[in-house]
DRENMARKOL-40939 format. One record per atom (N, C-alpha, C, CB): residue number from 1; residue in three letters; atom name; x, y, z. Coordinates in Angstrom, 1 decimal. Glycine has a CB too. Example, Ala and Ser with C-alpha at 12.3 -4.5 7.8 and 13.67 -1.06 7.14 Angstrom:
% residues 2
<1, "Ala", "N", <13.2, -5.7, 7.8>>,
<1, "Ala", "CA", <12.3, -4.5, 7.8>>,
<1, "Ala", "C", <13.2, -3.3, 7.8>>,
<1, "Ala", "CB", <11.3, -4.5, 9.0>>,
<2, "Ser", "N", <12.8, -2.2, 7.1>>,
<2, "Ser", "CA", <13.7, -1.1, 7.1>>,
<2, "Ser", "C", <12.9, 0.0, 7.9>>,
<2, "Ser", "CB", <14.1, -0.6, 5.7>>,
% end
This chain:
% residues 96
<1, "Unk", "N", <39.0, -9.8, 22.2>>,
<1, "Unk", "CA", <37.8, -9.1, 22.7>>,
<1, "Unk", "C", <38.1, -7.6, 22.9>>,
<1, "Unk", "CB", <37.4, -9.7, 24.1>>,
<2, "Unk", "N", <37.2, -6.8, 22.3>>,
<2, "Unk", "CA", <37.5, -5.5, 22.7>>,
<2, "Unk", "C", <36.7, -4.7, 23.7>>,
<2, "Unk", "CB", <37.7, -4.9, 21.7>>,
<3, "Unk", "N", <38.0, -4.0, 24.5>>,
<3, "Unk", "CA", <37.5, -3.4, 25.9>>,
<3, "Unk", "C", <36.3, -2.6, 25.5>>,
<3, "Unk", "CB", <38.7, -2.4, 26.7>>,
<4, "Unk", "N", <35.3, -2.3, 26.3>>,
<4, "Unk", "CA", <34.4, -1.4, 26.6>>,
<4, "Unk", "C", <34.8, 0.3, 27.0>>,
<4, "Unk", "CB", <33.8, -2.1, 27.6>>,
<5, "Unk", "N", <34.1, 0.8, 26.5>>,
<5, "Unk", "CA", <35.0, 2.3, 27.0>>,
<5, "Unk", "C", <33.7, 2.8, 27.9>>,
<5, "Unk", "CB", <35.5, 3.7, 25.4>>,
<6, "Unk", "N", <34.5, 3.2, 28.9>>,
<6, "Unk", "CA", <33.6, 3.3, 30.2>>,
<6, "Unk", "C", <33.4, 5.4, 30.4>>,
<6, "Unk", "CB", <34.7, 2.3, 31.8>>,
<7, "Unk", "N", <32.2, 5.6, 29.3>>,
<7, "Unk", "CA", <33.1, 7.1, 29.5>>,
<7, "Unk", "C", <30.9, 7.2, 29.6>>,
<7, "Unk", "CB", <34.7, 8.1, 27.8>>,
<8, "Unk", "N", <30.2, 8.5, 29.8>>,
<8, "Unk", "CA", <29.1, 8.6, 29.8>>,
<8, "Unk", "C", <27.7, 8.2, 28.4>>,
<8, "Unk", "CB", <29.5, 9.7, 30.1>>,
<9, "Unk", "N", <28.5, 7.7, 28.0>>,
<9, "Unk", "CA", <27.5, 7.4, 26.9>>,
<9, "Unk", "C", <27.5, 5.4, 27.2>>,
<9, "Unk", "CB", <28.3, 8.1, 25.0>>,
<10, "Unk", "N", <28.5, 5.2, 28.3>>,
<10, "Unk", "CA", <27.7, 3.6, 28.4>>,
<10, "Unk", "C", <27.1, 3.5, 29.5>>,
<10, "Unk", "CB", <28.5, 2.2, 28.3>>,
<11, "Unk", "N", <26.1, 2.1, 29.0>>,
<11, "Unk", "CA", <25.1, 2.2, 29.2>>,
<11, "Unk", "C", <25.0, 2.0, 31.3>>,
<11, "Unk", "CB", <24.4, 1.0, 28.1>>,
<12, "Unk", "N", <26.0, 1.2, 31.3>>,
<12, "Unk", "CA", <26.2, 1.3, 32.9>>,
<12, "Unk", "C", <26.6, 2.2, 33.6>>,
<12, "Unk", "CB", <26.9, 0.6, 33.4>>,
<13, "Unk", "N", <27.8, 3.1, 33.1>>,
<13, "Unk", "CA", <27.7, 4.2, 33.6>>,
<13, "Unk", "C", <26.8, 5.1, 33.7>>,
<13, "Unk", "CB", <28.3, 4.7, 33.4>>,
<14, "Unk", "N", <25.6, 5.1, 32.6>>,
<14, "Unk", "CA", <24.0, 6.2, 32.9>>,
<14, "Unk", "C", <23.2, 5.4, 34.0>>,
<14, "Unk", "CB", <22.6, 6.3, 31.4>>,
<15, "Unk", "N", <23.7, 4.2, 34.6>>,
<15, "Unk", "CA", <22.8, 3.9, 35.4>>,
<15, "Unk", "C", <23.3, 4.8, 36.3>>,
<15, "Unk", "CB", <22.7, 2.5, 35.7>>,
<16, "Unk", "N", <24.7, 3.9, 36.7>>,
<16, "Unk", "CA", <25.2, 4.8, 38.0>>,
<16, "Unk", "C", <25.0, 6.4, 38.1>>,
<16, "Unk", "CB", <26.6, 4.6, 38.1>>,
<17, "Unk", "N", <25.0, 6.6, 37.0>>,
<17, "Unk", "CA", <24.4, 8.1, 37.0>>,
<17, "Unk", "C", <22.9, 8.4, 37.7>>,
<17, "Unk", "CB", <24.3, 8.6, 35.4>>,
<18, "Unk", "N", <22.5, 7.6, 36.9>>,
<18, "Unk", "CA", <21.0, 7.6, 37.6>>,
<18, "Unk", "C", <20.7, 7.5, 39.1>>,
<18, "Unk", "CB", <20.3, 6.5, 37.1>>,
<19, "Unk", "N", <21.6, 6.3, 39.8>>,
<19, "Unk", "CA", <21.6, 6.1, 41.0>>,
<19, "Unk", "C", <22.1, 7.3, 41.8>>,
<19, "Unk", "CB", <22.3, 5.0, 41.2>>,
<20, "Unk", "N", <23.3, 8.0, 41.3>>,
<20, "Unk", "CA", <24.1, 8.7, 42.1>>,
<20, "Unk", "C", <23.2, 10.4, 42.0>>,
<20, "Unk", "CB", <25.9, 8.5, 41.4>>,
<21, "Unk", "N", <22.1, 10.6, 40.6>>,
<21, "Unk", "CA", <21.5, 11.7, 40.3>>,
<21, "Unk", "C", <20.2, 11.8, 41.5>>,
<21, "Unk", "CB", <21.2, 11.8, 38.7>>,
<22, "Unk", "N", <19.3, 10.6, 41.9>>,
<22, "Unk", "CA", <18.9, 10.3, 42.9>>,
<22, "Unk", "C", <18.9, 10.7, 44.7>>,
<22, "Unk", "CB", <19.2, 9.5, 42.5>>,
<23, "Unk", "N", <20.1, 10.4, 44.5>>,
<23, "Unk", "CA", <20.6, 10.0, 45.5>>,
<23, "Unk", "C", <21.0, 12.1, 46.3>>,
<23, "Unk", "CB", <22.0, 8.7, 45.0>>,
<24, "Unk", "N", <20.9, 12.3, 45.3>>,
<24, "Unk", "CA", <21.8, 13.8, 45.6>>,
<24, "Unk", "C", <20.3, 14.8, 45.3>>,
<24, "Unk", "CB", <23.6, 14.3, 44.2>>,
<25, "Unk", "N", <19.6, 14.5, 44.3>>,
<25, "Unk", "CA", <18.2, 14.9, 44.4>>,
<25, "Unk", "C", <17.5, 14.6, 45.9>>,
<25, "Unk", "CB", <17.5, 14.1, 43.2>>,
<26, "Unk", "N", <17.4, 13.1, 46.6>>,
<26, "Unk", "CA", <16.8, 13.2, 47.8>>,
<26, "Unk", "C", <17.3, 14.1, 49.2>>,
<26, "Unk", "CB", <16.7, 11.9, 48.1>>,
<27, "Unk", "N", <18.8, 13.9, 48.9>>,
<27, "Unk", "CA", <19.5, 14.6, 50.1>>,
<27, "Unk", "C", <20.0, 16.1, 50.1>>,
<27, "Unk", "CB", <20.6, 13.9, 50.4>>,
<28, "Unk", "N", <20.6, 16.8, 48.4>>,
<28, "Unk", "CA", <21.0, 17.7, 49.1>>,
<28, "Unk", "C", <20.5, 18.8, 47.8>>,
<28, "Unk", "CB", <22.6, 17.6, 49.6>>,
<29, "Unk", "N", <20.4, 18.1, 46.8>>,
<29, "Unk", "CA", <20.1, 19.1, 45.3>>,
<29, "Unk", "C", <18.7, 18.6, 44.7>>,
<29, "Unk", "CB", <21.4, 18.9, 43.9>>,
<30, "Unk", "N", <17.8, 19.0, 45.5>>,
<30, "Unk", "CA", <16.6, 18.5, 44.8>>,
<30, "Unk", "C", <16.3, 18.9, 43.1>>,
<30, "Unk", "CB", <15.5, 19.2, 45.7>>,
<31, "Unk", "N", <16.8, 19.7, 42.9>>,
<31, "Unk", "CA", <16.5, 20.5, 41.3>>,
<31, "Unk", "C", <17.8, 19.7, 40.2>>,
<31, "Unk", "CB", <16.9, 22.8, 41.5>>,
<32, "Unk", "N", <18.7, 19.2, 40.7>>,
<32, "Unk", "CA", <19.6, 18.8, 39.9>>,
<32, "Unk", "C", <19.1, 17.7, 38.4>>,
<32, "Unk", "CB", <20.5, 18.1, 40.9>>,
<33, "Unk", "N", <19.6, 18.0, 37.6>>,
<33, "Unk", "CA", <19.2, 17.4, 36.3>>,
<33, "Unk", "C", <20.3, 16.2, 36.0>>,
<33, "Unk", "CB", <19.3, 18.6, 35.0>>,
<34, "Unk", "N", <20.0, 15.4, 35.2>>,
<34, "Unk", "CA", <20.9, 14.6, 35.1>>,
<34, "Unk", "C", <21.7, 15.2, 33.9>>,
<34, "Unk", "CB", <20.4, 13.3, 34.9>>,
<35, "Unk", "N", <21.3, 15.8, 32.9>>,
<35, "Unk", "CA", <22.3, 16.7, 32.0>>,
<35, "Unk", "C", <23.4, 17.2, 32.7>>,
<35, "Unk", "CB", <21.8, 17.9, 31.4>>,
<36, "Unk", "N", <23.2, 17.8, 33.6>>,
<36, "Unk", "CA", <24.2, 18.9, 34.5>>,
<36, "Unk", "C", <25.4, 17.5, 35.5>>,
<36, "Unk", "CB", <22.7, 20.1, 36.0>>,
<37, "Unk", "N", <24.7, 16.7, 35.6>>,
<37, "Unk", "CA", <25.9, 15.1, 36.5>>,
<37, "Unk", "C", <26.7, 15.0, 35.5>>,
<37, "Unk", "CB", <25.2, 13.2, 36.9>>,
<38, "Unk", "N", <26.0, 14.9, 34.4>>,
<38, "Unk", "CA", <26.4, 14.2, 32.9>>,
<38, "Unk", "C", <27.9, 15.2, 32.2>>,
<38, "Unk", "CB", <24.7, 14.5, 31.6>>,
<39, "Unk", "N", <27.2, 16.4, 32.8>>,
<39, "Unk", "CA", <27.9, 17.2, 32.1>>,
<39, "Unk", "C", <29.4, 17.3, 33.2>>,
<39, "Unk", "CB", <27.0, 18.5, 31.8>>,
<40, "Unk", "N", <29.2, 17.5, 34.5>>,
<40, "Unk", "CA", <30.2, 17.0, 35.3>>,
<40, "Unk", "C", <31.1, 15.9, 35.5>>,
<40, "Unk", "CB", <29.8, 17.1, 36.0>>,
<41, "Unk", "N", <30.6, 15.0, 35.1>>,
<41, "Unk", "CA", <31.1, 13.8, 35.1>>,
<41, "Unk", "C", <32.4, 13.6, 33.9>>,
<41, "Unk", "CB", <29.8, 13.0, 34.7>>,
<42, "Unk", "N", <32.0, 14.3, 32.5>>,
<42, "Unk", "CA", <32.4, 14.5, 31.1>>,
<42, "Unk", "C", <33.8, 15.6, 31.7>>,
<42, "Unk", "CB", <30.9, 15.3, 29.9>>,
<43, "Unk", "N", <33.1, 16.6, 31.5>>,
<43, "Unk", "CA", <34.1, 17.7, 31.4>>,
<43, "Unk", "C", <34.7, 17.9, 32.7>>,
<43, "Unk", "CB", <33.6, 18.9, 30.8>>,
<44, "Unk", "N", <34.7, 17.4, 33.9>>,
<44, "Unk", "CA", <35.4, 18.0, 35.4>>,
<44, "Unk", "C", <36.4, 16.8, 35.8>>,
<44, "Unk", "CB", <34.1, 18.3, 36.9>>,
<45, "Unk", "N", <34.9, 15.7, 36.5>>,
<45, "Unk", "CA", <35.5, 14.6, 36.9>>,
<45, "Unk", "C", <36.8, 13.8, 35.9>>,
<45, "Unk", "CB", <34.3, 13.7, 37.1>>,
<46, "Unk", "N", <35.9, 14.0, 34.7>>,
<46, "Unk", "CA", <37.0, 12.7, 33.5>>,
<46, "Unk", "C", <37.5, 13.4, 32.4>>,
<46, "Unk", "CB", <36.1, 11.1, 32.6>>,
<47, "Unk", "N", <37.9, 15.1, 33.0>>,
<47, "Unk", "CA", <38.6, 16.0, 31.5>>,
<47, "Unk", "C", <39.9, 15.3, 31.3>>,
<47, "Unk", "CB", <38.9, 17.9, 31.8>>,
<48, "Unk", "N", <40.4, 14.6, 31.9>>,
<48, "Unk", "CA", <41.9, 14.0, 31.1>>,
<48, "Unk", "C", <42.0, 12.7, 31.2>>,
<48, "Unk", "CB", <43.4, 14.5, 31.9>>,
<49, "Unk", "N", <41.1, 11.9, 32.1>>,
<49, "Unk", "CA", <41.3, 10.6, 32.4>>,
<49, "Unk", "C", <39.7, 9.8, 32.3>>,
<49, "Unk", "CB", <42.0, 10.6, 34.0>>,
<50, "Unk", "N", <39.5, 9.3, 31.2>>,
<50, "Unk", "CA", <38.4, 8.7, 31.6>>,
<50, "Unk", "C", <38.7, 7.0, 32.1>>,
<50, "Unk", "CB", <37.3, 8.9, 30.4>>,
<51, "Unk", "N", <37.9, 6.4, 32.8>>,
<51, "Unk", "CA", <38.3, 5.2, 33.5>>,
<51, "Unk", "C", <38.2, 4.0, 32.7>>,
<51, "Unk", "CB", <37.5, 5.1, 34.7>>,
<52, "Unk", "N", <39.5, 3.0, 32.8>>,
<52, "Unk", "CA", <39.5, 1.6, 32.5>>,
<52, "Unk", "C", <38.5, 0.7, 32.4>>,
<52, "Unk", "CB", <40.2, 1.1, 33.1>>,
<53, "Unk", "N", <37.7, 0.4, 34.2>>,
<53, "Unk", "CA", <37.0, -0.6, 34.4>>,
<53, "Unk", "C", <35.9, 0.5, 34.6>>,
<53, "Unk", "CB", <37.3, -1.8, 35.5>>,
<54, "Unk", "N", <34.4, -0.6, 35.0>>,
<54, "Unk", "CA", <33.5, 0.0, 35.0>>,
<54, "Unk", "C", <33.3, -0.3, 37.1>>,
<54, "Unk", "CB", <32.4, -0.5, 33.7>>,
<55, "Unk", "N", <33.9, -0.7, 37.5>>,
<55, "Unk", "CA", <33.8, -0.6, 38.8>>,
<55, "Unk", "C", <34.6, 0.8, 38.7>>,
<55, "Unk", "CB", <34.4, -1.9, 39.7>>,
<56, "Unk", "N", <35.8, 1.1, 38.4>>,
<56, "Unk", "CA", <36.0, 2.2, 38.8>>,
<56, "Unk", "C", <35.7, 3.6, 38.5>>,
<56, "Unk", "CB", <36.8, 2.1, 38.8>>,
<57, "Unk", "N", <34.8, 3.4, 37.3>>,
<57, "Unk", "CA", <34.0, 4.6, 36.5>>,
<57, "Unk", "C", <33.1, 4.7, 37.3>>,
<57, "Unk", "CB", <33.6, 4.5, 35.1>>,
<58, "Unk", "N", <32.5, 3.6, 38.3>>,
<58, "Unk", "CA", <31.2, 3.6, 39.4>>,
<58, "Unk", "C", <32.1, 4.4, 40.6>>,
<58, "Unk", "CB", <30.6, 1.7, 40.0>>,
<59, "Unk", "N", <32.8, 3.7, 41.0>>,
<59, "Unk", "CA", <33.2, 4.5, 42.0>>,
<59, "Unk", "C", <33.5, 6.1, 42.2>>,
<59, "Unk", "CB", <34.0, 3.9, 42.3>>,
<60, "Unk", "N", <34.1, 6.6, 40.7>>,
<60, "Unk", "CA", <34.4, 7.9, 40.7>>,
<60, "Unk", "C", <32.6, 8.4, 41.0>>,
<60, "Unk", "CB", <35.3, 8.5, 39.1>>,
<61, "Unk", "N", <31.8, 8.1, 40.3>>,
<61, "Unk", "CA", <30.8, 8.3, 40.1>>,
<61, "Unk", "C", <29.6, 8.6, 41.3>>,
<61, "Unk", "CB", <30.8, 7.5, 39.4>>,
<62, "Unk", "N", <30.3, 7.5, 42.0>>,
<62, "Unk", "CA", <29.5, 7.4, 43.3>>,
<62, "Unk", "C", <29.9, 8.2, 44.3>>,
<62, "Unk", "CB", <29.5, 6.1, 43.8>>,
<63, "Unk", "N", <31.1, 8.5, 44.2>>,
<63, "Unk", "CA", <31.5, 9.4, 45.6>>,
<63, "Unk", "C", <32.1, 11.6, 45.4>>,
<63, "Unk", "CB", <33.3, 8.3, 46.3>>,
<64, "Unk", "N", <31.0, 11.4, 44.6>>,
<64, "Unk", "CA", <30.5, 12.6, 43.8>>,
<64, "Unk", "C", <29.7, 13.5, 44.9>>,
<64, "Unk", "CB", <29.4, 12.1, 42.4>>,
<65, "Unk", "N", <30.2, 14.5, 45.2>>,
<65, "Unk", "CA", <29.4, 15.5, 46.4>>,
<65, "Unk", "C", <28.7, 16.5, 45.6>>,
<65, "Unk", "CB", <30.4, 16.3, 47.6>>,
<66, "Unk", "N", <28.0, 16.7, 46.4>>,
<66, "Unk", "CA", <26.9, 18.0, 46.3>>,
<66, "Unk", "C", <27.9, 19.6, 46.0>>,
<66, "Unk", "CB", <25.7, 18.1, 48.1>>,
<67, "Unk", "N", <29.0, 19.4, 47.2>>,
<67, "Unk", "CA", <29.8, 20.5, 47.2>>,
<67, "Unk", "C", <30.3, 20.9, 45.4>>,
<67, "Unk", "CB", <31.2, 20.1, 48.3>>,
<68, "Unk", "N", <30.7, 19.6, 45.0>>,
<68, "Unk", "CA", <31.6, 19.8, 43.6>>,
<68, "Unk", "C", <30.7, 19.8, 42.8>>,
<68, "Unk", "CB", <32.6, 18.9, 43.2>>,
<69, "Unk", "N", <29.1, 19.6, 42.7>>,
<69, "Unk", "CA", <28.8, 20.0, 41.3>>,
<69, "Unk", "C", <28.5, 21.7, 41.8>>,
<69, "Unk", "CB", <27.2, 18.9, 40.6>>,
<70, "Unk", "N", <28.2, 22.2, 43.1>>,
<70, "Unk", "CA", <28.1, 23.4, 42.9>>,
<70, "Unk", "C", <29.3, 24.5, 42.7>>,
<70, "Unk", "CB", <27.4, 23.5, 43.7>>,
<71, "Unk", "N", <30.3, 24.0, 43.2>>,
<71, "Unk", "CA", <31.5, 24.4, 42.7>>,
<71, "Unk", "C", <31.8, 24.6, 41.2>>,
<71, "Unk", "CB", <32.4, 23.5, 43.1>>,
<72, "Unk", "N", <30.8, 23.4, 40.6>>,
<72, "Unk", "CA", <31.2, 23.4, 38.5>>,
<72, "Unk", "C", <30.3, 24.2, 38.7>>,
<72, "Unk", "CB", <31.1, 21.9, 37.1>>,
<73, "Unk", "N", <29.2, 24.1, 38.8>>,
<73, "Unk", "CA", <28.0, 25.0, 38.5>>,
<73, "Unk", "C", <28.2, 26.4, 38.4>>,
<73, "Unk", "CB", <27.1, 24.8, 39.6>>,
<74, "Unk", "N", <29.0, 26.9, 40.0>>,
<74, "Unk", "CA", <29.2, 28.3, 39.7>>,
<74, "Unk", "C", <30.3, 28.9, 38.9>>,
<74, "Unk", "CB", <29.3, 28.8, 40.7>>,
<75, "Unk", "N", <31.2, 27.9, 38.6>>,
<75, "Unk", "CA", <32.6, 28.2, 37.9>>,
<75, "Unk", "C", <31.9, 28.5, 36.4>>,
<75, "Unk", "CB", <34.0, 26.6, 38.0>>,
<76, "Unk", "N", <30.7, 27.4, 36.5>>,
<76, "Unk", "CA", <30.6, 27.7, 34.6>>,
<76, "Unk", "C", <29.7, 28.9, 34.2>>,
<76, "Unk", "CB", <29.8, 26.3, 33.6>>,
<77, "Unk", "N", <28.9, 29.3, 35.5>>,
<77, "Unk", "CA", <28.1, 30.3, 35.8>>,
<77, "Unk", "C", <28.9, 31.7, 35.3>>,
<77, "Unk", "CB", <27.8, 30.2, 37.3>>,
<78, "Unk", "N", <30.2, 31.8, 36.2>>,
<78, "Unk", "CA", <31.3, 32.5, 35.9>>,
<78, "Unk", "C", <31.7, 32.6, 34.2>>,
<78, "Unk", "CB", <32.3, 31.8, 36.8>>,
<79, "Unk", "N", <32.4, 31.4, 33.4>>,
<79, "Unk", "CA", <32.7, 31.4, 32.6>>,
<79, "Unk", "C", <31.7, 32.2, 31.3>>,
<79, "Unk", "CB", <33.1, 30.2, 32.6>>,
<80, "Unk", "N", <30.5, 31.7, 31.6>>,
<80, "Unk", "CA", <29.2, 31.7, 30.5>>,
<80, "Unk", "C", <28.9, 33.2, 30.4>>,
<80, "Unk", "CB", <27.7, 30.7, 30.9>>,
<81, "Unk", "N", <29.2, 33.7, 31.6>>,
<81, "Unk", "CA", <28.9, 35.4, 32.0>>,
<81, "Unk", "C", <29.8, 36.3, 31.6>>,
<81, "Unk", "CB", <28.9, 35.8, 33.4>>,
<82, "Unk", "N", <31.3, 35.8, 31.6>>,
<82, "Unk", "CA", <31.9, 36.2, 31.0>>,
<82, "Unk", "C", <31.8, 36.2, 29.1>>,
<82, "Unk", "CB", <32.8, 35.6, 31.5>>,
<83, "Unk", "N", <31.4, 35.4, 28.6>>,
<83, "Unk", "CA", <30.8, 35.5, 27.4>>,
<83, "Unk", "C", <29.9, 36.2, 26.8>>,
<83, "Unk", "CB", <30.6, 34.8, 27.2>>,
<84, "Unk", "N", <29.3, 37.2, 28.0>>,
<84, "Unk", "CA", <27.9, 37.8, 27.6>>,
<84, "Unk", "C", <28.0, 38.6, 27.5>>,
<84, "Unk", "CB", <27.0, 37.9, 28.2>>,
<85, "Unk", "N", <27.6, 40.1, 26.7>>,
<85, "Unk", "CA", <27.5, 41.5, 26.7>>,
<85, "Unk", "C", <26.6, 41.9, 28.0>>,
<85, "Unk", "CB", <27.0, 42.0, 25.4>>,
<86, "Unk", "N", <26.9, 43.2, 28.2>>,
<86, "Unk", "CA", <26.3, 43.6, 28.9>>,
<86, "Unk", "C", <24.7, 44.2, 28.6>>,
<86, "Unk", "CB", <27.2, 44.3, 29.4>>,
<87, "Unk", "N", <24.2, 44.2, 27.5>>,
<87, "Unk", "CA", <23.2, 43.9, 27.1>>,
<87, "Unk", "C", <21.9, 42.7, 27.6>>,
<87, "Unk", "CB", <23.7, 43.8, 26.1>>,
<88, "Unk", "N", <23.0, 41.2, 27.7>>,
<88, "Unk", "CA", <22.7, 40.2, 28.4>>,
<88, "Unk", "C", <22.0, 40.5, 30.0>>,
<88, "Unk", "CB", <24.0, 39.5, 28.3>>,
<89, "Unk", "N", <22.4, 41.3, 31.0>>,
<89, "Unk", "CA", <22.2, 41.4, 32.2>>,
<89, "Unk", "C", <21.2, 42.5, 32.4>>,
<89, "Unk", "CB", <23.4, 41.5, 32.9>>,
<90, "Unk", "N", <20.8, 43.5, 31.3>>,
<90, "Unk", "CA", <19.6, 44.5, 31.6>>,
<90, "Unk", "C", <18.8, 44.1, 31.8>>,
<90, "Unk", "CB", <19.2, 45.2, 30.9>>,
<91, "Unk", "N", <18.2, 43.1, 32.1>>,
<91, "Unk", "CA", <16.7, 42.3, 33.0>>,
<91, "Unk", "C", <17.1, 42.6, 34.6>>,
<91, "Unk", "CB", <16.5, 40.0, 32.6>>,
<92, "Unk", "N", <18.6, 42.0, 34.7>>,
<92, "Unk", "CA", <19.2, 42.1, 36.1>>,
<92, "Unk", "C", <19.3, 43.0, 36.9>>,
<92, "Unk", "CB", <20.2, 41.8, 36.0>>,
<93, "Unk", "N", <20.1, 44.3, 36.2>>,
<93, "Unk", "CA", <20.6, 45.2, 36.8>>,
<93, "Unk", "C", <19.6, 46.3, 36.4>>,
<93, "Unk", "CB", <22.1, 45.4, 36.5>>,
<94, "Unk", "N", <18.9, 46.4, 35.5>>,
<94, "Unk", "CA", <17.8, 47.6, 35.4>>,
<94, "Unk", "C", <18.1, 48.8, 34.3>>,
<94, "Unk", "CB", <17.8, 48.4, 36.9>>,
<95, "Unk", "N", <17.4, 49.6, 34.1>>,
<95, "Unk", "CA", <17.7, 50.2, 32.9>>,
<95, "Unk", "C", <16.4, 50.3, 31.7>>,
<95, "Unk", "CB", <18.9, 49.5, 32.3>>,
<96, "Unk", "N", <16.6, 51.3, 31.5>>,
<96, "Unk", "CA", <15.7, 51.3, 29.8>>,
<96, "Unk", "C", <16.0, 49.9, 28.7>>,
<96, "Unk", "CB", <16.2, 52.9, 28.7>>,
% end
């Protein structure tokens, strides 16, 4: 029988996504997208290790704070800015 790979594209883990995107939408991130969990989930939570079972791909999943997606949020905020000319930010900072 061959294992299941428990990484964001199955189908149980988008639940738990769902549950856990919910869950952080009623209490602390009303605006949060599920792209953005999705994307945390992928590249932060499981950049070197994605999980065996699917209880334990739930559990990483489930005990997911509000603190750490805004932590990725601003880190990538950071990174993506760095990529920009300063052309990019003349809406921001003002100027002809």
């Amino acid at each position: 029988m061959e294992s299941a790979a428990f990484d964001v594209n199955n189908t149980f883990v988008q639940l738990t996504m769902v549950l856990k995107l919910q869950q952080l939408q009623r209490s602390e991130l009303p605006s949060l997208r599920y792209d953005i969990l999705e994307d945390y989930v992928a590249q932060e939570l499981w950049k070197n290790d994605t999980p065996y079972s699917l209880h334990q791909a739930a559990d990483d999943i489930l005990s997911v704070t509000a603190s750490q997606i805004v932590r990725y949020l601003s880190r990538q905020a950071v990174i993506d800015g760095a990529k920009m000319n300063l052309e990019d930010f003349k809406d921001v900072i003002g100027g002809d």
